[in-house]
C-alpha positions, 0 to 999 in steps of 0.5 A, a space after each residue: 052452479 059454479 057461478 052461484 057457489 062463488 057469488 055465496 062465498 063473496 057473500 060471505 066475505 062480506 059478511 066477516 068484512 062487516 063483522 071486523 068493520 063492526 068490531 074495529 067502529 066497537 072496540 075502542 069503546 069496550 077497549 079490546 083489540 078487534 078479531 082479526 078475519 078468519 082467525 079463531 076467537 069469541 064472536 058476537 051471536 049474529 042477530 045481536 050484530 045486526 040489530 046494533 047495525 041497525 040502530 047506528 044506521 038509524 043514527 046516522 039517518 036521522 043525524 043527516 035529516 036533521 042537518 039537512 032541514 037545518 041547511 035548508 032552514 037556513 038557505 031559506 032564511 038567508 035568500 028571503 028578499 029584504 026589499 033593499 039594494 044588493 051591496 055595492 050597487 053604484 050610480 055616478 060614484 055612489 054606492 045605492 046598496 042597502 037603500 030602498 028604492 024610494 031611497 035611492 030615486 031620492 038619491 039619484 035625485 039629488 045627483 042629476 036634477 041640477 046637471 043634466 038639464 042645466 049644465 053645458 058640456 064643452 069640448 075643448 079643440 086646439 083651436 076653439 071649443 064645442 059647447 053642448 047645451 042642454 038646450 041642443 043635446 036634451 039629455 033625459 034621465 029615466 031615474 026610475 028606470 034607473 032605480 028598477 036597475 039597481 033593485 033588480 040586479 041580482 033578482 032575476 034568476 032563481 033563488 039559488 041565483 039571486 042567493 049567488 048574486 048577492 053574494 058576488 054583490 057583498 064581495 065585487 063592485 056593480 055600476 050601473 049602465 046609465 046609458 040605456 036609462 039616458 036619452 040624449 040627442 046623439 044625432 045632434 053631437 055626431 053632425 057636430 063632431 063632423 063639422 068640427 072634422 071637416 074643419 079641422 082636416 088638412 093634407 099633408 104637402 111639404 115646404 118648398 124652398 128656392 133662391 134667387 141672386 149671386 154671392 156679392 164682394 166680400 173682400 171687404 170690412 163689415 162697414 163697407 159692404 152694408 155702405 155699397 149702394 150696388 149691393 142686390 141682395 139674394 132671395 130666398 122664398 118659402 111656400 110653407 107645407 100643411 100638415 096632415 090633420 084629423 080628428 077622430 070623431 068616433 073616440 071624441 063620441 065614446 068620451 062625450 056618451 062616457 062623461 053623460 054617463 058619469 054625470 061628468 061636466 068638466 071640460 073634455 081637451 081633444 087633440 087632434 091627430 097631426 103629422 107635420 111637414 118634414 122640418 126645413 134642413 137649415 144646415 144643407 140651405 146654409 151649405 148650398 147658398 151660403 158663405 160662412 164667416 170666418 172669425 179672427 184666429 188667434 196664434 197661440 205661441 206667437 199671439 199674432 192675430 190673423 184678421 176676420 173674414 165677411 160672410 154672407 147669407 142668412 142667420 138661421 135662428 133669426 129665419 127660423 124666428 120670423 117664419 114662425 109668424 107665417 101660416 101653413 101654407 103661406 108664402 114668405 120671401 127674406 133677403 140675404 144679409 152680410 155675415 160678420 164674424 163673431 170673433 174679429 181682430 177688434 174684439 181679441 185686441 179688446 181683451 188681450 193685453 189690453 191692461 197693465 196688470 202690474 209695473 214695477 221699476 227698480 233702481 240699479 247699481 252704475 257698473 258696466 258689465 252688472 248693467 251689461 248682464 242686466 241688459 242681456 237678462 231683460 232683453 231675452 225676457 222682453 216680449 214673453 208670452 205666458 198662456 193661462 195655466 202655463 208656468 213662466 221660467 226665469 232660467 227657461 227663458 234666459 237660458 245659461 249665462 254665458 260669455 258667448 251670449 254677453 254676459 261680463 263678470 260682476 259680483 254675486 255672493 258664493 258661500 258668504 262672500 262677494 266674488 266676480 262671475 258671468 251674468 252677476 246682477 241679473 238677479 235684480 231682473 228676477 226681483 224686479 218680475 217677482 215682485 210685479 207677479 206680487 201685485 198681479 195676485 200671480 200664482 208663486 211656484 217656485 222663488 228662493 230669497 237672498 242670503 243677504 237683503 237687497 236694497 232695490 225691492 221692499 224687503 222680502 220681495 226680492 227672488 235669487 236664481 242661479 244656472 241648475 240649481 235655483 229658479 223663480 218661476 209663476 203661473 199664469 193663473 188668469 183666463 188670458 194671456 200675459 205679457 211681459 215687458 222687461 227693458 233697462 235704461 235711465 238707470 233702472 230695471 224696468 218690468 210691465 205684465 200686460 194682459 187682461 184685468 177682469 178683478 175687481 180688487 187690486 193688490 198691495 204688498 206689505 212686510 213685518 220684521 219678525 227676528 232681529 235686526 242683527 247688526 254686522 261688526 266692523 273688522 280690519 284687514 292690515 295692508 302694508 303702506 305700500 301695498 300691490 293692490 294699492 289700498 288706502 287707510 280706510 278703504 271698504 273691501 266689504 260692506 255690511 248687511 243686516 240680517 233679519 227676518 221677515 213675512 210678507 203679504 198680500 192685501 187686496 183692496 176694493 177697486 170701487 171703496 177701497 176697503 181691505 177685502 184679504 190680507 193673505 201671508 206670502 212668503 218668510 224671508 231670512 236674511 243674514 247678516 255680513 261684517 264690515 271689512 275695512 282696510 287698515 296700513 300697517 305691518 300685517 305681522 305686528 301686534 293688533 287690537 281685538 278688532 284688527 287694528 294696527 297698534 302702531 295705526 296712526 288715523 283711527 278708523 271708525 270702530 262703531 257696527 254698522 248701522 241699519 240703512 233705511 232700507 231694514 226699517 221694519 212695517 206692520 203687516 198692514 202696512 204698504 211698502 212703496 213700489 219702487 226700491 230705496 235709493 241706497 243700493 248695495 254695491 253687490 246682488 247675486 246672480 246666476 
């Protein structure tokens, strides 16, 4: 009973649970807030209840039966068969679907009726080919079996089956398997891929080297070995290896049957699986049996040569070459040779200082101790070596002038005037190699002019240097080495640069005058007639100079044509100018003209300025100044 009683309450339960599901699925369309459970209220009378429930149940049941025989009104119309090719059915890269059966057999036609029967498959082989002719391969197509293939994809299930498959058909591609409509003599193409294996097979054994003889005399010139009749040459024999080779006939297979398949009769390149012997170590050959050359070596300081040594034995790129005309398994003997070194003494005097890149002369002034310090200057600079990119330093190289070294006091300009110091007159050695550096197209990295022009260089050409303070200097800007020969003698500084002339063009230097001339004034300086220092009426204390300014430039020119390739500006030059003093006797103390005469001068000196020498004549740039300096000299250059 107890059972029974709460089975008849839970029946219950359901019931006010249905009466609320009903009032909340009514109460929106008679827009009131539906009764709650249990809770006290108008109710509906319990038959009109269940006859509403009733008719939304018979709704409901005939809206699913409708729906229903719509769905499978339309499962039945969209899986009827149309008598076509499902989509995306394809043969030899074209798509049957959509196409009848007569349609696609026609097709298919079409694709093989000129191939099969026709047309031979070759297989290319590293050493020769394999040609398939239809004739030995007799390839057979079933086309309709083929076309039964392609109109049966997706109809062999049941309706909901095929209605699956064709809509995998719309969406996914579908080749035919043409080879189970193929039939080709496969017995024939594997007995003829074995063949092609045997053939081709090969077992790997390595390369054995031995040597026969001794190292003969190479104390010797490269001319006397090879003239030596008693000269017996070593041996060195090869028994070349063979490589392990094979070809893989069950792939080559599956490429042949894939190409039938495709319909496909482009040429098949097979390769075949190879294993070389191990390479002959040349290094360790040359190492054991060999005796390397040894070439000329060049000292980089001194420049000294020291002489080549033979070799002896063989040119590894030249064996390598002529064993490549030998066969897998072949012997091959070659004879040792002599070796000459690639660099000999020859071939380094051939390139350095084998020209003369520039030679300038330059006329000097008689006066014992200027010639002595002009001696002592190119004597210390004679034999020069200047490696590329290195920097050639006047004072590095000559170093301080001093009284222990030679040098003698002559005449160098201080502060305008003319005054004796050690080692006046080497500036004339510095001008000189200056302007050689010029004409060699060096490199200028460091030079000063004078205060006053000189007159054993071309104006502007000239290079001032004094002990710590002022310095010429050049670089070597060529791929060799530079020589510098410096001498004096026959009364001329005499400066060469040897090394190696690859240009192509030489140079000429030119100068324009681009400020003055300005004249020096003559002046007076009274003595008195009988004078300590034991001067005369018209005696020179001080020669002039003419002041200036002036560019100079560097012209090249073809070496072949002569034609101007460059003129390229140098270096502006300023030089002062200087009075003329001359002496004039008289009372120092007694009335003088505005020059510095004497009243009571009896001989009248000149009282004209000084005229400009020959050597201020002004140039065009474009003209060539000669290479050796006027004749005329000044009696006074300054030195360091």
């Amino acid at each position: 009973m107890k059972k029974k009683g709460k089975f008849q309450q839970s029946r219950k339960r359901e019931d006010e649970e249905l009466d609320l599901a009903f009032q909340q699925a009514t109460a929106k369309a008679n827009k009131k807030k539906p009764a709650q459970a249990g809770t006290s209220g108008e109710s509906m009378d319990p038959a009109k209840k269940k006859k509403m429930i009733i008719t939304i149940s018979c709704i409901v049941a005939a809206i699913v039966v409708i729906a229903g025989g719509f769905g499978i009104w339309w499962f039945m119309d969209t899986t009827k068969d149309d008598g076509l090719i499902y989509s995306n059915v394809y043969v030899y890269g074209v798509n049957l679907g959509g196409m009848t059966p007569e349609q696609a057999e026609k097709a298919i036609h079409d694709l093989t009726d000129d191939t099969y029967s026709k047309k031979n498959l070759t297989i290319e082989l590293p050493d020769y080919d394999l040609v398939l002719a239809p004739s030995s391969t007799k390839p057979s197509l079933d086309v309709q079996k083929l076309v039964d293939a392609a109109f049966q994809y997706g109809r062999t299930g049941n309706r909901w089956q095929n209605y699956q498959a064709k809509l995998h058909s719309a969406l996914s591609k579908h080749n035919l398997d043409v080879l189970s409509c193929l039939s080709l003599d496969t017995t024939y193409i594997t007995d003829l891929l074995d063949q092609a294996a045997k053939a081709a097979a090969s077992e790997l054994t390595q390369t054995k080297v031995s040597v026969e003889g001794k190292v003969p005399e190479l104390n010797r010139t490269i001319e006397q070995a090879n003239e030596d009749p008693d000269v017996v040459h070593m041996k060195m024999t090869f028994q070349l290896g063979t490589p392990y080779r094979a070809l893989d006939t069950k792939a080559l297979l599956d490429t042949i049957l894939q190409a039938y398949a495709n319909n496909d009769f482009t040429t098949i390149h097979a390769k075949y699986e190879v294993k070389e012997p191990a390479p002959i170590n040349w290094d360790k050959l040359f190492k054991e049996h060999c005796v390397a050359p040894v070439d000329a070596i060049l000292n980089e300081k001194t420049y000294e040569i020291t002489p080549e040594v033979l070799g002896y034995g063989f040119d590894i790129k030249d064996y390598t070459e002529r064993l490549a005309a030998f066969k897998p398994g072949e012997k091959a003997t070659f004879e040792f040779n002599f070796l000459n070194p690639k660099v000999t003494q020859a071939s380094l005097n051939e390139y350095l200082f084998a020209d003369s890149l520039a030679k300038v002369d330059t006329d000097h002034v008689y006066n014992p101790n200027r010639t002595t310090n002009l001696i002592l200057a190119a004597e210390a600079i004679d034999g020069t070596i200047v490696r590329p990119g290195e920097i050639f330093s006047f004072n590095d190289i000559v170093g301080e002038r001093t009284a222990d070294k030679g040098y003698q006091p002559a005449a160098i300009y201080s502060g305008g005037e003319t005054m004796d110091a050690l080692g006046g007159g080497i500036c004339q050695v510095a001008s000189t190699i200056y302007y050689a550096a010029l004409l060699a197209d060096l490199e200028i990295v460091e030079r000063t002019e004078h205060m006053f022009e000189v007159s054993y260089v071309p104006p502007g050409m000239d290079a001032t240097i004094y002990w710590n303070s002022l310095d010429f200097q050049f670089r070597n800007n060529t791929d060799y080495p530079i020589r510098i020969n410096s001498s004096v003698y026959d009364g001329q500084v005499h400066v060469e640069l040897i090394g190696t002339d690859k240009k192509d063009y030489y140079v000429e230097m030119s100068y324009e005058t681009i400020s003055g001339p300005f004249y020096g004034e003559t002046k007076y300086e009274i003595h008195p007639k009988d004078n300590p220092e034991g001067y005369e009426e018209g005696d020179v204390l001080q020669t002039a100079y003419t002041g200036r300014t002036v560019r100079t430039y560097r012209h090249k020119y073809d070496k072949k044509t002569d034609e101007e390739i460059s003129c390229d500006y140098e270096a502006t030059s300023d030089f002062s100018k200087r009075d003329r003093i001359v002496v004039a006797i008289g009372d120092p103390n007694g009335p003088t003209t505005p020059d510095g005469r004497p009243v009571e001068t009896t001989t009248t000196p000149p009282t004209t300025t000084q005229a400009p020498t020959e050597s201020s004549a002004e140039t065009t740039p474009t003209e060539s100044s000669a290479e050796t300096a006027p004749t005329e000299s000044s009696a006074t250059e300054p030195a360091a």
